[in-house]
N, C-alpha and C positions, 0 to 999 in steps of 0.2 A: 673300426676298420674291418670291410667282412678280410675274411679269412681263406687263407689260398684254396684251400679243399674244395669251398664252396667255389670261388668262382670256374676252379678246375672241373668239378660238376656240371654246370650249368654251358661252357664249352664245348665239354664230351655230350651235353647230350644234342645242344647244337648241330654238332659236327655228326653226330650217331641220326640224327633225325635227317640231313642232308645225302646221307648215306643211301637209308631205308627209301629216299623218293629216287635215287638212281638206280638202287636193284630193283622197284617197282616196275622201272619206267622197262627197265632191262628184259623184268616178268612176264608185260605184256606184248613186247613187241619183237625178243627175238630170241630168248635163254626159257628154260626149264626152271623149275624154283631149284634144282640141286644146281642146275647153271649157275644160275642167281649168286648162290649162295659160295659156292666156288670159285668166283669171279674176286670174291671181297678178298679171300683172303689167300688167292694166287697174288694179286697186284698189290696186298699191304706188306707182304712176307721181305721181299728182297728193298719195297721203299724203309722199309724197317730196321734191316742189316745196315745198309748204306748209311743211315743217318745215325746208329752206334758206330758204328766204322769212325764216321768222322766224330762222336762226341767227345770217344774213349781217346785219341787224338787231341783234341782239342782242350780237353779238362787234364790229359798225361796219367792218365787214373790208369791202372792195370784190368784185364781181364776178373770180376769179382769169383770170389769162391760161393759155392751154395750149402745150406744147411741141409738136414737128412729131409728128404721126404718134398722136396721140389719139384723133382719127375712127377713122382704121383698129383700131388694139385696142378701141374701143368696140362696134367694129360685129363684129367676130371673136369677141367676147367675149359679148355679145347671143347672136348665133347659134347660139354652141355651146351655152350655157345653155339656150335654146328646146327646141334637138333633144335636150340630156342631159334634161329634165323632162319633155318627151312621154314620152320611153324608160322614164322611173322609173314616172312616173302608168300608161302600159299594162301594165308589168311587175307594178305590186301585183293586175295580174286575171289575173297567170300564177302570182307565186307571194305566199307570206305577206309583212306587212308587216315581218320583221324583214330576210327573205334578201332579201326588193329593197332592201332602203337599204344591205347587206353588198355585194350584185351592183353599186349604184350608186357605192363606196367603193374601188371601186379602179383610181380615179381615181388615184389614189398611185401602184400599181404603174405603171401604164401612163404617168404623167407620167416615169417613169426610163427607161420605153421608149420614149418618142418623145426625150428628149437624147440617149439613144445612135442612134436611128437618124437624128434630123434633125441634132442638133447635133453629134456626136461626140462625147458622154462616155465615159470609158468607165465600164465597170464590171469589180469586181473577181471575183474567185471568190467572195466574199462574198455581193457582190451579183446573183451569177447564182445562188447556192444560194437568195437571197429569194424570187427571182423563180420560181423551178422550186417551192418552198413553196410560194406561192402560186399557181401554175397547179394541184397538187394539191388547194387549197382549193377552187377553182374548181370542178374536175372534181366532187368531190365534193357540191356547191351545186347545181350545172347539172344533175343525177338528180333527177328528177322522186320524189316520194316514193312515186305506185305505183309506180316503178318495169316489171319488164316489156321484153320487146322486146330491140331488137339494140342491143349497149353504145352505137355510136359513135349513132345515133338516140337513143338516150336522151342522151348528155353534151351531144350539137351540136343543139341545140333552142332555141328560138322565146323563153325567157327567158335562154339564156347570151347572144344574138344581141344582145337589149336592152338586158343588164347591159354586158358589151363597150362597146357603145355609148354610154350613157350615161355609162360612166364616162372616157371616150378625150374625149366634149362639155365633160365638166365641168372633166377636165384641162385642154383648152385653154384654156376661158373664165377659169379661174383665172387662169394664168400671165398672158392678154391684158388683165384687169384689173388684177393690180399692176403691169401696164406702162403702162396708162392712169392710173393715181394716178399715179404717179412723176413722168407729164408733166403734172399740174395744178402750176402753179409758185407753192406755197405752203407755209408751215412748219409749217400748221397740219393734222394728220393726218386730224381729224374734219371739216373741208373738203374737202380732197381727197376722202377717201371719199363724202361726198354728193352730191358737186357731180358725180364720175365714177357714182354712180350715179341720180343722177338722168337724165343722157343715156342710161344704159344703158335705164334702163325706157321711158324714153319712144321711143326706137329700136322700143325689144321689142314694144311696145302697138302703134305705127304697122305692124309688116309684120306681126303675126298680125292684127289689126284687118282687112287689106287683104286677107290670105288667106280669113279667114272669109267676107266682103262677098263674093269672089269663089265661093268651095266651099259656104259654109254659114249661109245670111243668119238662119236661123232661132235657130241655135245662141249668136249675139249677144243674140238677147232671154231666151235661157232663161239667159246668164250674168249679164245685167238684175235677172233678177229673183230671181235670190239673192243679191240683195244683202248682206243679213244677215251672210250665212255669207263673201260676199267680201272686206268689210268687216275682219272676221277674217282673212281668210288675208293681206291688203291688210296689217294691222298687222304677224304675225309675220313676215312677206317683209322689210320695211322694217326692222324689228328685225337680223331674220337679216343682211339683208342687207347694213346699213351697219355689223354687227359682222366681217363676212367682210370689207366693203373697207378698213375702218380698219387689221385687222390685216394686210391684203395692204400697209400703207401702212409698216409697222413689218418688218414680217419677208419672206421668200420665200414664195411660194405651197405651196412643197413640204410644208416647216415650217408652215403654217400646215395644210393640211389634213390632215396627219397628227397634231395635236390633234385637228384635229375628227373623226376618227375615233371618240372616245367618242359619237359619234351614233348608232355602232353598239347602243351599253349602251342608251340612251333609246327605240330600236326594238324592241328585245328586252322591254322592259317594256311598252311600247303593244300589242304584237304580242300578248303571253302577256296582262296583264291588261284592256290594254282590247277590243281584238279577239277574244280569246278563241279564237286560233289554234295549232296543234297543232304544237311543234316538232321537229324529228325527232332521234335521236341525230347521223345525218349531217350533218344540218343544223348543228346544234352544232359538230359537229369539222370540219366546212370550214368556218364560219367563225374556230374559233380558227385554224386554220392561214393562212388568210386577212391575221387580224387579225395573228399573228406575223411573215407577211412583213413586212409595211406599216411595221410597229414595226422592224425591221430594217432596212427599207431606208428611214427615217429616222433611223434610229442610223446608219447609212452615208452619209449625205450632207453 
Protein backbone atom coordinates (compact mmCIF):
# COMPACT_ATOMS: atom_id res chain seq x y z
CA UNK A 1 0.00 0.00 0.00
CA UNK A 2 2.00 3.37 -0.84
CA UNK A 3 2.07 5.34 1.99
CA UNK A 4 0.36 8.68 2.96
CA UNK A 5 3.57 10.98 2.59
CA UNK A 6 3.91 9.88 -0.67
CA UNK A 7 0.73 10.44 -2.02
CA UNK A 8 0.56 13.69 0.08
CA UNK A 9 3.69 14.68 -2.11
CA UNK A 10 2.75 14.02 -5.29
CA UNK A 11 -0.71 16.18 -4.63
CA UNK A 12 1.28 19.15 -3.31
CA UNK A 13 3.18 19.15 -6.22
CA UNK A 14 0.16 18.77 -8.26
CA UNK A 15 -1.50 21.45 -6.81
CA UNK A 16 2.21 23.64 -6.39
CA UNK A 17 2.68 23.08 -10.34
CA UNK A 18 -1.30 24.49 -10.90
CA UNK A 19 -0.30 27.28 -8.95
CA UNK A 20 3.11 28.36 -10.79
CA UNK A 21 0.89 28.27 -14.29
CA UNK A 22 -1.69 30.98 -12.62
CA UNK A 23 1.15 33.27 -11.33
CA UNK A 24 2.81 32.90 -14.83
CA UNK A 25 -0.20 33.59 -16.48
CA UNK A 26 -0.82 36.60 -13.82
CA UNK A 27 3.33 37.54 -14.83
CA UNK A 28 2.61 38.03 -18.16
CA UNK A 29 -0.40 39.83 -18.52
CA UNK A 30 -1.07 42.21 -15.61
CA UNK A 31 1.23 41.72 -12.07
CA UNK A 32 4.99 42.42 -11.60
CA UNK A 33 6.85 39.19 -10.42
CA UNK A 34 6.90 40.81 -6.65
CA UNK A 35 2.89 41.13 -7.73
CA UNK A 36 2.99 37.68 -8.74
CA UNK A 37 4.31 36.56 -5.88
CA UNK A 38 2.36 38.61 -3.25
CA UNK A 39 -0.85 37.63 -4.77
CA UNK A 40 -0.19 33.73 -3.51
CA UNK A 41 0.21 34.39 -0.33
CA UNK A 42 -2.38 37.54 0.35
CA UNK A 43 -5.21 35.03 -1.01
CA UNK A 44 -3.85 31.70 0.89
CA UNK A 45 -3.21 33.49 4.36
CA UNK A 46 -6.99 34.15 5.58
CA UNK A 47 -8.37 30.73 3.13
CA UNK A 48 -5.92 29.23 5.72
CA UNK A 49 -7.23 30.74 8.95
CA UNK A 50 -10.88 29.97 8.04
CA UNK A 51 -10.28 26.34 7.30
CA UNK A 52 -8.25 26.04 11.07
CA UNK A 53 -11.04 28.02 12.52
CA UNK A 54 -13.41 25.27 11.46
CA UNK A 55 -10.88 22.18 11.89
CA UNK A 56 -9.94 23.22 15.59
CA UNK A 57 -14.10 23.13 15.74
CA UNK A 58 -14.66 20.37 14.18
CA UNK A 59 -11.87 17.75 15.80
CA UNK A 60 -12.73 20.02 19.59
CA UNK A 61 -8.94 19.91 19.77
CA UNK A 62 -7.65 23.10 21.63
CA UNK A 63 -5.41 25.81 20.30
CA UNK A 64 -1.76 23.55 20.36
CA UNK A 65 1.28 24.82 22.28
CA UNK A 66 4.71 25.36 20.37
CA UNK A 67 8.19 24.11 21.20
CA UNK A 68 11.39 26.73 21.64
CA UNK A 69 12.53 27.96 18.44
CA UNK A 70 9.18 27.91 16.03
CA UNK A 71 9.30 31.62 15.45
CA UNK A 72 12.66 31.24 14.14
CA UNK A 73 12.06 28.41 11.40
CA UNK A 74 8.80 30.09 10.74
CA UNK A 75 10.43 33.16 9.82
CA UNK A 76 13.54 31.29 7.80
CA UNK A 77 11.16 29.43 6.23
CA UNK A 78 8.75 32.34 5.09
CA UNK A 79 11.87 34.04 3.64
CA UNK A 80 13.36 31.56 1.80
CA UNK A 81 9.99 30.52 0.10
CA UNK A 82 9.37 34.57 -0.84
CA UNK A 83 12.85 34.82 -2.44
CA UNK A 84 12.67 31.03 -4.07
CA UNK A 85 9.08 32.20 -5.88
CA UNK A 86 10.18 35.72 -7.13
CA UNK A 87 13.19 33.56 -8.59
CA UNK A 88 10.74 31.02 -10.29
CA UNK A 89 7.93 33.60 -11.37
CA UNK A 90 11.03 35.99 -13.08
CA UNK A 91 12.54 32.84 -14.46
CA UNK A 92 9.39 31.62 -16.54
CA UNK A 93 10.11 35.30 -18.87
CA UNK A 94 13.74 33.90 -19.20
CA UNK A 95 12.86 30.51 -20.16
CA UNK A 96 9.87 27.90 -20.95
CA UNK A 97 7.50 26.86 -18.27
CA UNK A 98 8.76 23.40 -18.11
CA UNK A 99 12.93 24.17 -17.75
CA UNK A 100 11.91 26.74 -14.95
CA UNK A 101 10.16 24.40 -12.52
CA UNK A 102 13.34 21.58 -13.81
CA UNK A 103 15.75 24.92 -12.84
CA UNK A 104 13.54 25.41 -9.57
CA UNK A 105 13.79 21.39 -8.55
CA UNK A 106 16.99 21.20 -7.63
CA UNK A 107 16.26 22.13 -4.63
CA UNK A 108 17.32 18.34 -3.85
CA UNK A 109 20.62 18.42 -5.18
CA UNK A 110 21.64 21.50 -3.34
CA UNK A 111 19.87 20.42 -0.03
CA UNK A 112 22.79 17.53 -0.05
CA UNK A 113 25.19 20.44 -0.57
CA UNK A 114 24.31 22.60 2.05
CA UNK A 115 24.57 19.06 4.80
CA UNK A 116 27.93 18.66 3.48
CA UNK A 117 29.06 21.91 3.69
CA UNK A 118 27.01 23.29 6.77
CA UNK A 119 26.40 20.19 8.53
CA UNK A 120 29.15 17.83 7.68
CA UNK A 121 27.69 14.90 5.96
CA UNK A 122 29.46 13.28 4.01
CA UNK A 123 29.02 12.08 0.84
CA UNK A 124 30.09 9.06 -0.91
CA UNK A 125 31.61 8.55 -4.40
CA UNK A 126 28.21 7.78 -5.07
CA UNK A 127 26.95 10.63 -4.18
CA UNK A 128 29.63 12.95 -5.69
CA UNK A 129 29.02 10.96 -9.23
CA UNK A 130 24.90 12.51 -8.62
CA UNK A 131 25.96 15.52 -8.13
CA UNK A 132 28.70 16.01 -10.94
CA UNK A 133 25.20 14.29 -13.22
CA UNK A 134 23.58 16.76 -12.34
CA UNK A 135 25.80 19.90 -12.75
CA UNK A 136 25.99 18.28 -16.46
CA UNK A 137 22.17 18.57 -16.46
CA UNK A 138 22.45 21.96 -15.55
CA UNK A 139 25.00 22.99 -17.83
CA UNK A 140 23.06 21.74 -20.51
CA UNK A 141 19.55 23.72 -19.27
CA UNK A 142 21.45 26.93 -18.53
CA UNK A 143 22.34 27.25 -22.88
CA UNK A 144 20.09 29.40 -24.08
CA UNK A 145 18.30 27.61 -27.07
CA UNK A 146 19.77 30.34 -29.79
CA UNK A 147 22.50 29.49 -28.49
CA UNK A 148 25.55 31.77 -30.04
CA UNK A 149 28.33 33.57 -28.30
CA UNK A 150 31.26 32.64 -25.85
CA UNK A 151 30.51 29.03 -24.09
CA UNK A 152 31.01 30.21 -20.37
CA UNK A 153 28.46 33.69 -21.32
CA UNK A 154 26.17 31.45 -22.63
CA UNK A 155 26.19 28.58 -19.55
CA UNK A 156 26.61 31.39 -16.51
CA UNK A 157 23.56 33.50 -17.46
CA UNK A 158 20.74 35.50 -15.86
CA UNK A 159 18.32 32.06 -15.80
CA UNK A 160 21.08 29.57 -14.36
CA UNK A 161 21.53 32.63 -11.61
CA UNK A 162 17.65 32.23 -10.78
CA UNK A 163 17.30 28.63 -11.07
CA UNK A 164 20.53 28.29 -8.44
CA UNK A 165 18.63 30.55 -6.37
CA UNK A 166 15.54 29.56 -6.20
CA UNK A 167 16.33 26.27 -5.74
CA UNK A 168 19.08 26.84 -2.59
CA UNK A 169 15.42 29.30 -1.11
CA UNK A 170 13.30 26.38 -1.48
CA UNK A 171 15.84 24.10 0.04
CA UNK A 172 15.96 25.98 3.03
CA UNK A 173 12.48 26.85 3.54
CA UNK A 174 11.66 23.06 3.24
CA UNK A 175 14.00 21.80 5.81
CA UNK A 176 12.84 25.14 8.21
CA UNK A 177 9.30 24.00 7.91
CA UNK A 178 9.56 20.34 9.03
CA UNK A 179 11.41 21.75 11.84
CA UNK A 180 8.60 24.17 12.69
CA UNK A 181 5.76 21.16 12.47
CA UNK A 182 7.87 19.08 14.63
CA UNK A 183 7.72 21.96 17.31
CA UNK A 184 3.87 22.30 17.16
CA UNK A 185 3.17 19.81 20.14
CA UNK A 186 0.54 17.81 18.91
CA UNK A 187 -0.31 14.03 17.54
CA UNK A 188 -2.33 15.20 15.09
CA UNK A 189 -0.23 15.73 11.66
CA UNK A 190 -3.09 17.57 9.80
CA UNK A 191 -2.84 20.22 12.86
CA UNK A 192 0.44 20.73 12.82
CA UNK A 193 0.70 21.32 9.30
CA UNK A 194 -2.04 24.20 9.35
CA UNK A 195 -1.68 25.73 12.33
CA UNK A 196 2.60 25.99 11.17
CA UNK A 197 1.15 27.15 8.02
CA UNK A 198 -1.04 29.34 8.77
CA UNK A 199 1.82 31.73 10.78
CA UNK A 200 3.89 31.07 7.76
CA UNK A 201 1.46 32.96 5.25
CA UNK A 202 0.52 35.45 7.54
CA UNK A 203 4.35 36.28 8.25
CA UNK A 204 4.61 36.19 4.27
CA UNK A 205 1.54 38.70 3.53
CA UNK A 206 2.81 41.10 6.56
CA UNK A 207 6.61 41.88 5.04
CA UNK A 208 5.80 41.64 1.19
CA UNK A 209 2.48 43.81 2.22
CA UNK A 210 5.09 46.27 3.93
CA UNK A 211 7.60 46.08 0.95
CA UNK A 212 5.18 46.87 -1.66
CA UNK A 213 3.49 50.10 0.79
CA UNK A 214 6.96 51.10 0.68
CA UNK A 215 8.55 50.29 -3.39
CA UNK A 216 5.15 49.98 -4.88
CA UNK A 217 1.75 51.29 -3.65
CA UNK A 218 0.20 50.82 -6.94
CA UNK A 219 1.04 47.37 -7.64
CA UNK A 220 -1.26 46.39 -4.24
CA UNK A 221 -4.40 47.57 -6.01
CA UNK A 222 -3.62 45.94 -9.40
CA UNK A 223 -3.19 42.51 -7.08
CA UNK A 224 -6.88 43.90 -5.78
CA UNK A 225 -8.31 43.57 -8.52
CA UNK A 226 -7.72 40.25 -9.83
CA UNK A 227 -9.21 38.99 -7.47
CA UNK A 228 -10.75 36.34 -9.43
CA UNK A 229 -7.79 34.72 -10.61
CA UNK A 230 -6.23 35.17 -6.83
CA UNK A 231 -8.89 33.68 -5.38
CA UNK A 232 -7.68 30.62 -7.59
CA UNK A 233 -4.11 30.76 -6.96
CA UNK A 234 -5.37 31.55 -2.99
CA UNK A 235 -7.12 27.88 -3.21
CA UNK A 236 -4.18 25.79 -5.12
CA UNK A 237 -1.45 27.45 -2.61
CA UNK A 238 -3.44 26.19 0.42
CA UNK A 239 -4.08 22.79 -1.21
CA UNK A 240 -0.37 22.58 -2.15
CA UNK A 241 0.62 23.84 0.61
CA UNK A 242 -0.83 21.96 3.59
CA UNK A 243 -0.01 18.79 1.39
CA UNK A 244 3.77 19.73 1.56
CA UNK A 245 3.54 20.51 5.43
CA UNK A 246 1.58 17.47 6.45
CA UNK A 247 3.98 15.33 4.55
CA UNK A 248 7.05 17.50 6.12
CA UNK A 249 5.10 16.22 9.40
CA UNK A 250 5.43 12.25 8.34
CA UNK A 251 8.71 12.05 6.60
CA UNK A 252 12.23 14.28 6.01
CA UNK A 253 12.10 17.19 3.85
CA UNK A 254 14.67 15.48 1.66
CA UNK A 255 12.26 12.29 0.96
CA UNK A 256 9.63 14.36 0.60
CA UNK A 257 10.79 16.62 -2.22
CA UNK A 258 12.20 14.08 -4.12
CA UNK A 259 8.52 12.60 -4.74
CA UNK A 260 7.61 15.79 -5.62
CA UNK A 261 9.77 15.88 -8.33
CA UNK A 262 7.11 14.38 -10.57
CA UNK A 263 6.21 18.13 -10.68
CA UNK A 264 8.64 18.02 -13.31
CA UNK A 265 6.18 15.50 -15.67
CA UNK A 266 3.08 17.95 -14.88
CA UNK A 267 5.28 21.07 -16.31
CA UNK A 268 6.26 19.15 -19.28
CA UNK A 269 2.61 18.76 -20.09
CA UNK A 270 1.47 22.38 -19.26
CA UNK A 271 4.63 23.66 -21.07
CA UNK A 272 3.94 21.37 -24.52
CA UNK A 273 0.15 21.41 -24.28
CA UNK A 274 -1.11 24.18 -22.85
CA UNK A 275 1.69 26.85 -23.46
CA UNK A 276 2.28 25.61 -26.59
CA UNK A 277 6.13 26.02 -25.97
CA UNK A 278 8.85 24.63 -28.06
CA UNK A 279 11.12 22.01 -26.25
CA UNK A 280 14.44 21.50 -27.22
CA UNK A 281 16.40 18.15 -27.57
CA UNK A 282 18.76 19.72 -24.94
CA UNK A 283 16.37 20.73 -23.07
CA UNK A 284 15.14 17.11 -22.78
CA UNK A 285 18.47 15.54 -21.94
CA UNK A 286 19.48 18.06 -19.22
CA UNK A 287 16.67 17.48 -17.83
CA UNK A 288 16.61 13.66 -17.77
CA UNK A 289 20.19 13.86 -16.47
CA UNK A 290 18.86 16.34 -13.94
CA UNK A 291 16.00 14.33 -12.93
CA UNK A 292 18.56 11.11 -12.70
CA UNK A 293 20.67 12.75 -10.27
CA UNK A 294 17.98 13.70 -7.94
CA UNK A 295 16.57 10.17 -8.16
CA UNK A 296 20.12 9.08 -7.05
CA UNK A 297 20.73 11.10 -4.53
CA UNK A 298 17.51 10.08 -2.86
CA UNK A 299 18.20 6.51 -3.34
CA UNK A 300 21.50 7.56 -1.39
CA UNK A 301 20.07 9.00 1.56
Amino acid sequence: MVELWILLSVAAAFSQNLRFMLQKHLKSTSLTTTGATFLRFLYTAPLVAVAMVFYLEFTAQPFPVFGSGFARYVMVGGLGQIVGTLCVVALFAERNFAVGLTFKNTEVILSAVVGFLVLGESLSAYGLGALVLGLVGLMLLSDPPSGGGAFLRRIFNRALGLGLLSGMSFAISAVAYRGATLLVLSDDFALRAGITLGFVTVFQTFIMAVWLFVRNQDEISRVIRVWRVGIMVGLSSMIGSLCWFSAFTLQTAAYVKGIGQIELVFGFVASYFFYKEKITAREIWGTVLLLASIVALILLL
